[in-house]
DOFI-149946 format. One line per field, with one value per residue (C-alpha): z, y, x; residue in three letters. Coordinates in nm, 4 decimals, always signed. Layout:
N
c3 <- (Z:...)
c2 <- (Y:...)
c1 <- (X:...)
aa <- (ALA:...)
//
This chain:
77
c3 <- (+0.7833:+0.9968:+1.3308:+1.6138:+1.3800:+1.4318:+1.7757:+1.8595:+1.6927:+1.8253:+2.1775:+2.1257:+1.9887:+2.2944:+2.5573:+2.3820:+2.2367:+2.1063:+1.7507:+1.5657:+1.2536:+0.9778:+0.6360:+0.3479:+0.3462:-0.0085:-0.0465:-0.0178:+0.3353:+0.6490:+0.9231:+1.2412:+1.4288:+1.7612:+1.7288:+2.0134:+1.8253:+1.8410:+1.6949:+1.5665:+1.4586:+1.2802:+1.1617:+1.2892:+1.3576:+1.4665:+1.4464:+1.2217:+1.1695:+0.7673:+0.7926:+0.9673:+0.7848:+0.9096:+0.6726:+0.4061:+0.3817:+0.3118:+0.0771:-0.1424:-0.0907:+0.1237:+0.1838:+0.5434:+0.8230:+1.1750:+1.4742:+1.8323:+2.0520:+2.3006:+2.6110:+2.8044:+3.0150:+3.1936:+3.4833:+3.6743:+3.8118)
c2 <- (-5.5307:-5.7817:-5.8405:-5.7555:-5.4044:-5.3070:-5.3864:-5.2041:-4.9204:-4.8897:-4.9660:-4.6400:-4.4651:-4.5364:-4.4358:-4.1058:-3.7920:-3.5347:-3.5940:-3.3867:-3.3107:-3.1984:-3.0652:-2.8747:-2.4564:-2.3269:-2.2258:-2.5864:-2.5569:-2.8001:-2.7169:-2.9447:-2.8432:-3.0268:-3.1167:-3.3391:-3.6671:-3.9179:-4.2176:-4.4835:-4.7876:-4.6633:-4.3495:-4.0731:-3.7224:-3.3709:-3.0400:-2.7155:-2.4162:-2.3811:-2.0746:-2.1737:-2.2534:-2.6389:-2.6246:-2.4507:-2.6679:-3.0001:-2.8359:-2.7925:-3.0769:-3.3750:-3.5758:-3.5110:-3.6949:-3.7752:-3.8312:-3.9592:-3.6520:-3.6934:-3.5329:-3.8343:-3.6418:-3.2944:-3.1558:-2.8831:-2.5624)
c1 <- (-9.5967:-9.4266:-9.6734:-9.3786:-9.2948:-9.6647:-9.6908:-9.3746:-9.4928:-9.8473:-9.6702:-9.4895:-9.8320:-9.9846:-9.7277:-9.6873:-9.8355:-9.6091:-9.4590:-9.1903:-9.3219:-9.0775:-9.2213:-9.0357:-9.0991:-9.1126:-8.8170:-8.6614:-8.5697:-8.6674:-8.9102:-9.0055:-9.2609:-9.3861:-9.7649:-9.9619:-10.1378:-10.4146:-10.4140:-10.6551:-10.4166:-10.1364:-10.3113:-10.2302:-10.4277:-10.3197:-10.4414:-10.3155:-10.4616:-10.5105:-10.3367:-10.0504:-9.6959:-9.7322:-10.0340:-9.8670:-9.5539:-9.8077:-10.0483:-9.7445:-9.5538:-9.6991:-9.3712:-9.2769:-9.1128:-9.2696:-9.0354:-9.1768:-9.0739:-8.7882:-8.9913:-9.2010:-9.2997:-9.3235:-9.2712:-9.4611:-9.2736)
aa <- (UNK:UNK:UNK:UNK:UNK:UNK:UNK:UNK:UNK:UNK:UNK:UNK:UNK:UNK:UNK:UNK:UNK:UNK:UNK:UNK:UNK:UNK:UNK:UNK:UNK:UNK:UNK:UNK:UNK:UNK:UNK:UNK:UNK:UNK:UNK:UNK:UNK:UNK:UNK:UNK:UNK:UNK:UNK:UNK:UNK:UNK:UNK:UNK:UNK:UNK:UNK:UNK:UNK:UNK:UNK:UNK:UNK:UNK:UNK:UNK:UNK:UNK:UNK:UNK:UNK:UNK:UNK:UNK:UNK:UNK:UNK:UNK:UNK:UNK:UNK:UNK:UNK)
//
């Protein structure tokens, strides 16, 4: 990978921490879930519950799309 890609990318794993995560349901049809990450390099970790439909969707097919999420930040209310 090209050195200024990487570094551009890790610049944006390190500012933030929410993904969108989009897998493929069973039945053929798109989800996106928002997940919080970590990252070590350009690996990347989350959490799922085995049981959850997140889980589900990669155990049967493990092609899936990540998205950097389009909330920086929050606000408190």
């Amino acid at each position: 990978m090209d050195e200024t890609l990487e570094a551009k990318i890790l610049d944006v794993l390190k500012h933030h921490h929410l993904m969108v995560l989009a897998t493929i349901r069973p039945d053929g049809s798109p989800q996106a879930t928002t997940v919080n990450y970590a990252h070590e390099d350009l690996t990347l970790y989350f959490a799922a519950d085995a049981a959850s439909q997140k889980a589900g969707n990669i155990k049967l097919n493990n092609k899936g799309h990540l998205e950097k999420h389009p909330i920086r930040r929050f606000m408190r209310v």
